[in-house]
DRENPA-3360 file (N, C-alpha, C; in nm, 2 decimals, always signed):
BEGIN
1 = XXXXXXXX = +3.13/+4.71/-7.14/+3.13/+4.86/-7.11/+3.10/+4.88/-6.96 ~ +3.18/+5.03/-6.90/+3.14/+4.99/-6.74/+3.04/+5.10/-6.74 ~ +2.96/+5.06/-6.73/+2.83/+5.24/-6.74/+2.86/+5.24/-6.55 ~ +2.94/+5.24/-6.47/+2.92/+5.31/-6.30/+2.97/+5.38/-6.29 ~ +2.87/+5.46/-6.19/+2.95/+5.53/-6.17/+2.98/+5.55/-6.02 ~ +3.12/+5.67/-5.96/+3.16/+5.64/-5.87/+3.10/+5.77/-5.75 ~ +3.06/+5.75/-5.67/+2.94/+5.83/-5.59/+2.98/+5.82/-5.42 ~ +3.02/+5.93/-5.37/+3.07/+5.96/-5.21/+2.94/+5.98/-5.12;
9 = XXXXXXXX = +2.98/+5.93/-5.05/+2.84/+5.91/-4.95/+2.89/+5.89/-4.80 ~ +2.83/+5.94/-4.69/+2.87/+5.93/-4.56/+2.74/+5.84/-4.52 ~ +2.80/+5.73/-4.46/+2.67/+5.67/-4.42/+2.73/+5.61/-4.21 ~ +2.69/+5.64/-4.18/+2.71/+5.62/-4.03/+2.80/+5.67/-3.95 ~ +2.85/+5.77/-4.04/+2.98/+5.88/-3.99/+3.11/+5.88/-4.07 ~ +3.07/+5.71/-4.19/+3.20/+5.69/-4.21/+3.19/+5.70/-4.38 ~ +3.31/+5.79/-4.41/+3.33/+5.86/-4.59/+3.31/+5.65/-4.70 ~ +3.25/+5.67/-4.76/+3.24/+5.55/-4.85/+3.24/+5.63/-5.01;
17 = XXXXXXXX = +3.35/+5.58/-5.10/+3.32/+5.59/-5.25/+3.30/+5.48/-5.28 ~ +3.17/+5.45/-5.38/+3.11/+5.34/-5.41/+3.10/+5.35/-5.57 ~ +3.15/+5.28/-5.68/+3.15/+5.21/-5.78/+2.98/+5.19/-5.81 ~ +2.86/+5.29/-5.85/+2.75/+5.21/-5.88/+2.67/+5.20/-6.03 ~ +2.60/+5.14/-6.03/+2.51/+5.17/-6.18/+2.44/+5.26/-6.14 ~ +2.42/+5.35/-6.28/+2.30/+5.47/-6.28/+2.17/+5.41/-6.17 ~ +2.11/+5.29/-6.25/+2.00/+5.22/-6.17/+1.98/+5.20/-6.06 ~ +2.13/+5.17/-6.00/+2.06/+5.11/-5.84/+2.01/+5.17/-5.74;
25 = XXXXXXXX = +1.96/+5.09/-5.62/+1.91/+5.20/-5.56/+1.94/+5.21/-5.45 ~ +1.98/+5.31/-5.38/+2.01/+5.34/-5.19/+2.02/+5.19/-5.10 ~ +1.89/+5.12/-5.13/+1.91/+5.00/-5.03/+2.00/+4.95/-5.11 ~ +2.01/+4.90/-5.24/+2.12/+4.81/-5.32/+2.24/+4.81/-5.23 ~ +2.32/+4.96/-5.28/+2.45/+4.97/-5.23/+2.49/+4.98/-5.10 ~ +2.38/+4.98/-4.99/+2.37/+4.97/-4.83/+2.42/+4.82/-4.81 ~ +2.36/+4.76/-4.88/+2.30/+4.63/-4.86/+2.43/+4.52/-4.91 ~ +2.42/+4.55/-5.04/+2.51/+4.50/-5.14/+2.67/+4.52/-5.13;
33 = XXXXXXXX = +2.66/+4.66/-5.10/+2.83/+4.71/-5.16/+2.88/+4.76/-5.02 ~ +2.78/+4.78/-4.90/+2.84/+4.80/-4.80/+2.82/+4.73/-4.73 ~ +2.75/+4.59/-4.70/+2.72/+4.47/-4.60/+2.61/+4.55/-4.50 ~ +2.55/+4.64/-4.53/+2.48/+4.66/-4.40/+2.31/+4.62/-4.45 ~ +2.34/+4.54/-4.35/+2.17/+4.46/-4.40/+2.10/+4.48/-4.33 ~ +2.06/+4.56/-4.18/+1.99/+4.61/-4.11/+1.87/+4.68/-4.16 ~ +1.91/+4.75/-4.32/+1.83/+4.83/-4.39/+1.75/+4.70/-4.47 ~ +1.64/+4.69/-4.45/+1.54/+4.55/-4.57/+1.51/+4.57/-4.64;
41 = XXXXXXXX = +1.51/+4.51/-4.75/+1.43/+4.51/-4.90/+1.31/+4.43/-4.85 ~ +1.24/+4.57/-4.86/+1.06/+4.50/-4.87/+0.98/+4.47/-5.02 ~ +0.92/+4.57/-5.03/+0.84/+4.55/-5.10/+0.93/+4.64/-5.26 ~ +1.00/+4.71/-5.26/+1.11/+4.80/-5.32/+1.00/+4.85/-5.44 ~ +0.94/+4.92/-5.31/+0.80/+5.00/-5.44/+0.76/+5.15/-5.32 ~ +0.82/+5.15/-5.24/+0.83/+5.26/-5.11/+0.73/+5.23/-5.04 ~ +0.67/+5.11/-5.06/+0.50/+5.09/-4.95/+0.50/+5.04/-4.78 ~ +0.64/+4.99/-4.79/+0.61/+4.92/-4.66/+0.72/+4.93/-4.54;
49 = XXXXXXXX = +0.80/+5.04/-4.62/+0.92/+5.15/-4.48/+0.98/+5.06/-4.47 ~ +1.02/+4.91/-4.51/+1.12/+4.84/-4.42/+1.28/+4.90/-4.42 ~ +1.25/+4.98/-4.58/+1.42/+5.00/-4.57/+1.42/+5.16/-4.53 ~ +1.35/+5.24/-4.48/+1.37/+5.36/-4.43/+1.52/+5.38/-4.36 ~ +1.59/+5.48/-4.45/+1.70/+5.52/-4.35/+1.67/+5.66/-4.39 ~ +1.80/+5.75/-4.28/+1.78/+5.91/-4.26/+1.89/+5.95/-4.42 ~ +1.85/+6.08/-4.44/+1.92/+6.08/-4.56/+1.93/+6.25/-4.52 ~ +2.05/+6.32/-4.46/+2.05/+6.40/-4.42/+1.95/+6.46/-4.33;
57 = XXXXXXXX = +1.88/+6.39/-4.23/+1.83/+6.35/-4.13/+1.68/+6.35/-4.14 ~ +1.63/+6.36/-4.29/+1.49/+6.31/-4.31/+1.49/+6.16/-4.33 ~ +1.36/+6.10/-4.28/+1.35/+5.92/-4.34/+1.32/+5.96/-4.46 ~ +1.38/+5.85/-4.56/+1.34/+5.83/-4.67/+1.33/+5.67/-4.66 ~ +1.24/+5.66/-4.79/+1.28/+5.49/-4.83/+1.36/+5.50/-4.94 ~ +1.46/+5.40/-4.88/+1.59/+5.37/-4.96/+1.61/+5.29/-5.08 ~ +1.45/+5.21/-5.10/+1.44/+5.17/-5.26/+1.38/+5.25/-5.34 ~ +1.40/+5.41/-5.26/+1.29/+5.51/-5.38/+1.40/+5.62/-5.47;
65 = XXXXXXXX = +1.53/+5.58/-5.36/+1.59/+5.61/-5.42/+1.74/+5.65/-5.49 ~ +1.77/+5.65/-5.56/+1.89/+5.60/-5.68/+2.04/+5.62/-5.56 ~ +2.07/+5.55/-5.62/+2.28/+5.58/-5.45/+2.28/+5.70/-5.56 ~ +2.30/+5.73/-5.69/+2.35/+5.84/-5.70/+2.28/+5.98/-5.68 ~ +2.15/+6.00/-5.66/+2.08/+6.10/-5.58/+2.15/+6.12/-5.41 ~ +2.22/+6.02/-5.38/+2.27/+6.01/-5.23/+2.44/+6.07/-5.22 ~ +2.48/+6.10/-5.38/+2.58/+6.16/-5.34/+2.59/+6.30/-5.27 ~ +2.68/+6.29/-5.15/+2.73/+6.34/-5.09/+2.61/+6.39/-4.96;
73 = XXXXXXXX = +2.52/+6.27/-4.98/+2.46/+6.32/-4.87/+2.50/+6.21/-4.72 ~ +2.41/+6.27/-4.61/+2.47/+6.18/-4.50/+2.34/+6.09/-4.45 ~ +2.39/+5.97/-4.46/+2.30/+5.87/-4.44/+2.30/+5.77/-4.29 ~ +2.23/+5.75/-4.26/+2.21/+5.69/-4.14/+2.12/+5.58/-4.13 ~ +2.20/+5.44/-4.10/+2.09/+5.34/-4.10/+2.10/+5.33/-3.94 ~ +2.01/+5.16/-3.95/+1.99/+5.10/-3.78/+2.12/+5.11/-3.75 ~ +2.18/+5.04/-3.81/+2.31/+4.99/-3.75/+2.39/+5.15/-3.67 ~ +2.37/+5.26/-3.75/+2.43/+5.36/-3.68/+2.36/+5.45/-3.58;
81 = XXXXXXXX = +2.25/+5.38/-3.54/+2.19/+5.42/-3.38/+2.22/+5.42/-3.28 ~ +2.31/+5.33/-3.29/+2.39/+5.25/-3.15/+2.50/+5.35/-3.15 ~ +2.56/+5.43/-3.02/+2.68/+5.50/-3.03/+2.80/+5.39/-2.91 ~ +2.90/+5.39/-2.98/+3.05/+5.40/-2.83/+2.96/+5.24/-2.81 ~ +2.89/+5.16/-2.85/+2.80/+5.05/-2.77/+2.70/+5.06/-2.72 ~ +2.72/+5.17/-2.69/+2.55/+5.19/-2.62/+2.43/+5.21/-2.73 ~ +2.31/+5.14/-2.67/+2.19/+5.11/-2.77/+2.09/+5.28/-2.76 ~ +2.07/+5.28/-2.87/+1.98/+5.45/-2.89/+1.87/+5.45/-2.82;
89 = XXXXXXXX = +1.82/+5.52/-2.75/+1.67/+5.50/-2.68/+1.56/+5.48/-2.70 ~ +1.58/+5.49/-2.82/+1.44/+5.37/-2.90/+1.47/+5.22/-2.92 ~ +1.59/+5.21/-2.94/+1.64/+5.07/-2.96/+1.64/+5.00/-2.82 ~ +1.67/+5.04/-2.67/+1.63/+5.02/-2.58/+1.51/+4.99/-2.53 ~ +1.37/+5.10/-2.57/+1.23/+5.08/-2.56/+1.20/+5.01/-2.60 ~ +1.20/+4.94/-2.75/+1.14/+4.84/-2.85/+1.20/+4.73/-2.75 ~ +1.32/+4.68/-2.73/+1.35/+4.57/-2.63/+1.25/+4.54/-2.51 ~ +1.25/+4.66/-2.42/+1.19/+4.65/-2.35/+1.04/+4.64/-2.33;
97 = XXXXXXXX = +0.99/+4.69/-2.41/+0.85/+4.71/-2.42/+0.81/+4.59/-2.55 ~ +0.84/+4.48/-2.56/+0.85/+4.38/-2.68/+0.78/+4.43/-2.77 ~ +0.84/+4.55/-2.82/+0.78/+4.62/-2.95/+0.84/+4.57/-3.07 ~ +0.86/+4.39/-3.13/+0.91/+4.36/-3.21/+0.87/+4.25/-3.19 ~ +0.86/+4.16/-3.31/+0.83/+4.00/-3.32/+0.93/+3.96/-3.42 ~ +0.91/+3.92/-3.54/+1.01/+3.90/-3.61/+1.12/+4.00/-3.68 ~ +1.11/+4.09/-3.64/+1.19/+4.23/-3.66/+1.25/+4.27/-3.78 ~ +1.14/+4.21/-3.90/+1.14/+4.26/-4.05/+1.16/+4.44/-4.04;
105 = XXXXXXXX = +1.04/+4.50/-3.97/+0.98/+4.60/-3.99/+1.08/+4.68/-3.87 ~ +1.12/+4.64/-3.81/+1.21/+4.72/-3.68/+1.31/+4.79/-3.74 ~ +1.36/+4.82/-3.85/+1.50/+4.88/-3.86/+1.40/+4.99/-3.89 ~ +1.31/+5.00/-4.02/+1.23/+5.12/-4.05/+1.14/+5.15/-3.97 ~ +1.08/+5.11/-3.91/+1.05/+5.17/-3.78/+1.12/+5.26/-3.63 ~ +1.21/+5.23/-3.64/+1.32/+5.24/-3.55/+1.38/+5.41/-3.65 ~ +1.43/+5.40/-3.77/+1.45/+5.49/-3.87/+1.36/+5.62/-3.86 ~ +1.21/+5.56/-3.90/+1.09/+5.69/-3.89/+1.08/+5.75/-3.80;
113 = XXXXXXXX = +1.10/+5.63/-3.66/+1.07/+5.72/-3.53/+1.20/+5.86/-3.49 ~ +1.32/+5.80/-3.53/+1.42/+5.86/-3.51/+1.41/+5.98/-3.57 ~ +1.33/+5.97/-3.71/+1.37/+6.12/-3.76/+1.21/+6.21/-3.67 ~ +1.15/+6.15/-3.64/+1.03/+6.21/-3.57/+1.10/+6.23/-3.43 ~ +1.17/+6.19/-3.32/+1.22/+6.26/-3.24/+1.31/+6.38/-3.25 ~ +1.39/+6.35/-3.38/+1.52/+6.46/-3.43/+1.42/+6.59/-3.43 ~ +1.30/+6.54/-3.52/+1.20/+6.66/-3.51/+1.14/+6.73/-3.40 ~ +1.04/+6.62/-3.38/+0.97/+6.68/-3.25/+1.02/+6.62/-3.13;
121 = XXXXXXXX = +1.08/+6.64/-3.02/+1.12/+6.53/-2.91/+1.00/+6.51/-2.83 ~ +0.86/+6.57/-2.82/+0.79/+6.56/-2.75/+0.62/+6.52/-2.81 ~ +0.66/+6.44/-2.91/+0.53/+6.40/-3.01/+0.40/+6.36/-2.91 ~ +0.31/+6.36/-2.97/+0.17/+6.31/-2.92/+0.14/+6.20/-2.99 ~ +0.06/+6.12/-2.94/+0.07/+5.95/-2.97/+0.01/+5.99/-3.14 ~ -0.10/+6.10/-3.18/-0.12/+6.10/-3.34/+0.01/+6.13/-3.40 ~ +0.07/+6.25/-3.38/+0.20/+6.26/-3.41/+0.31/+6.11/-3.43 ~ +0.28/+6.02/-3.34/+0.39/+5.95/-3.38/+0.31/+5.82/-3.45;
129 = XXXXXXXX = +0.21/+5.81/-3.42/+0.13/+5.73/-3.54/+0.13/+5.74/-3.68 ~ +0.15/+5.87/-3.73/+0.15/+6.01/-3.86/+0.28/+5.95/-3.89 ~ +0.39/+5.95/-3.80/+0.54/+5.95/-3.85/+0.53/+5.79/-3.87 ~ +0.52/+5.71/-3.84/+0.55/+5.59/-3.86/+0.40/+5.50/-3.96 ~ +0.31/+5.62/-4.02/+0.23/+5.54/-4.11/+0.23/+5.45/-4.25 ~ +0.40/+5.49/-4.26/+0.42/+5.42/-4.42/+0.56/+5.35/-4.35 ~ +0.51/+5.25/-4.26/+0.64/+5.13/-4.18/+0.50/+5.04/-4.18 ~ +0.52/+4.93/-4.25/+0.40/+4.78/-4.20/+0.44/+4.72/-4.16;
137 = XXXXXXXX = +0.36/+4.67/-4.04/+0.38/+4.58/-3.97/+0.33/+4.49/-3.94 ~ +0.33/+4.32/-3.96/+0.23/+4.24/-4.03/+0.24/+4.16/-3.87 ~ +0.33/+4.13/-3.78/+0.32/+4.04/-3.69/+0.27/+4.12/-3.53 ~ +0.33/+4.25/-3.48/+0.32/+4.31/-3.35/+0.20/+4.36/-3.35 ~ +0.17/+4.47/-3.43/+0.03/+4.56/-3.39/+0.13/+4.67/-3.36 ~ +0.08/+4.77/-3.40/+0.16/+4.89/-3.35/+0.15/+4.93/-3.20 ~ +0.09/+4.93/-3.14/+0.06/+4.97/-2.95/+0.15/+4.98/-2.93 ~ +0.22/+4.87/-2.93/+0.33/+4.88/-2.81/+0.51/+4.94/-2.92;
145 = XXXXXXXX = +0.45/+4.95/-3.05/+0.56/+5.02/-3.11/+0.55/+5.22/-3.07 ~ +0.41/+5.22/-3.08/+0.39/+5.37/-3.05/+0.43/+5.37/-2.85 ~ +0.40/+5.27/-2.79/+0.45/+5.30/-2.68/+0.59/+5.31/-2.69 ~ +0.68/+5.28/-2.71/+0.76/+5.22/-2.74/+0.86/+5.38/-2.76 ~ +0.79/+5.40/-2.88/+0.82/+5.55/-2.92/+0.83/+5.68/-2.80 ~ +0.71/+5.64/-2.76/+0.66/+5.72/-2.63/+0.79/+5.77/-2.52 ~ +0.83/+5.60/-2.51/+0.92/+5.60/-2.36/+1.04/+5.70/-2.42 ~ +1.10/+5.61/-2.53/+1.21/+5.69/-2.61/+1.21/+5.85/-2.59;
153 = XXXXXXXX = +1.09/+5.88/-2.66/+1.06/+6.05/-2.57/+1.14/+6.10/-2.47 ~ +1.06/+6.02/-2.40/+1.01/+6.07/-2.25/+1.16/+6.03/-2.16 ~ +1.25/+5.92/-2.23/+1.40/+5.91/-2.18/+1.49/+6.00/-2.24 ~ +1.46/+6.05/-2.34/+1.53/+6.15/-2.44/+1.53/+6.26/-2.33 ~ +1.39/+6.32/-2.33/+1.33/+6.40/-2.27/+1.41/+6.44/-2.14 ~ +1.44/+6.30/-2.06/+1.47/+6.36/-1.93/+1.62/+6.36/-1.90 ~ +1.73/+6.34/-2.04/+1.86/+6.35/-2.06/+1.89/+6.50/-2.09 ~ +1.78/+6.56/-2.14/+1.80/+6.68/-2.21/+1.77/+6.79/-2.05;
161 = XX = +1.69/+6.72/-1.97/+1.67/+6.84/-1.85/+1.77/+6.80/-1.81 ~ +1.86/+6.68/-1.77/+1.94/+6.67/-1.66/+2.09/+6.76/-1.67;
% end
């Protein structure tokens, strides 16, 4: 018996119909049915943000929730931060500022902060602490992830005066 079902979803700009079970969940079919593995299966209990993507431009965690709650919404992982080649301005800062060690935690990190600049472009270091409190990170220390965040700002920031 085929219990899937078939569920439209835009995830990085680009239209995808996906074949899924009632069960699975957002990272599954990221992961599974569309190769994008950028998004992690962490803990697949919502505790540890690895798989955070934007889901019509809020973060969510993507093992909390079902691909078929995602139909027809627009989704946004790591992979679709980068435009034309060019790296997003947080994906630039994290480089720079070696705000990453083993880079489990970097895609959902990278995700939370993104939807915290879409929001606020001019956060305060609590502010961006607050947005990125349910992303763990077991190897960096956050400092230099909240710096990190910071610069992203503050380069955002000065694209938007010029």
């Amino acid at each position: 018996m085929n219990n899937k079902q078939l569920i439209q979803l835009e995830v990085n700009g680009v239209l995808y119909e996906v074949a899924a079970k009632p069960w699975a969940t957002l990272v599954d079919v990221l992961r599974d049915d569309l190769g994008l593995t950028g998004t992690k299966k962490g803990c697949e209990r919502g505790e540890c943000g690895a798989c955070t993507v934007l889901m019509d431009n809020r973060a969510v965690n993507a093992c909390l929730v079902l691909a078929v709650e995602a139909q027809g919404k627009k989704i946004v992982t790591v992979e679709g931060l980068a435009r034309d080649g060019e790296l997003d301005p947080l994906q630039k800062a994290f480089i720079e500022l070696a705000a990453l060690q083993c880079g489990f935690c970097t895609p959902g990190m990278l995700m939370s902060a993104k939807a915290l600049l879409m929001e606020n472009p001019r956060p305060t270091e609590d502010e961006i602490r607050k947005a990125i409190a349910g992303n763990l990170c077991r190897c960096t220390g956050y400092t230099r992830i909240v710096q990190a965040i910071r610069k992203a700002s503050e380069i955002m920031e000065g694209r938007r005066e010029a």
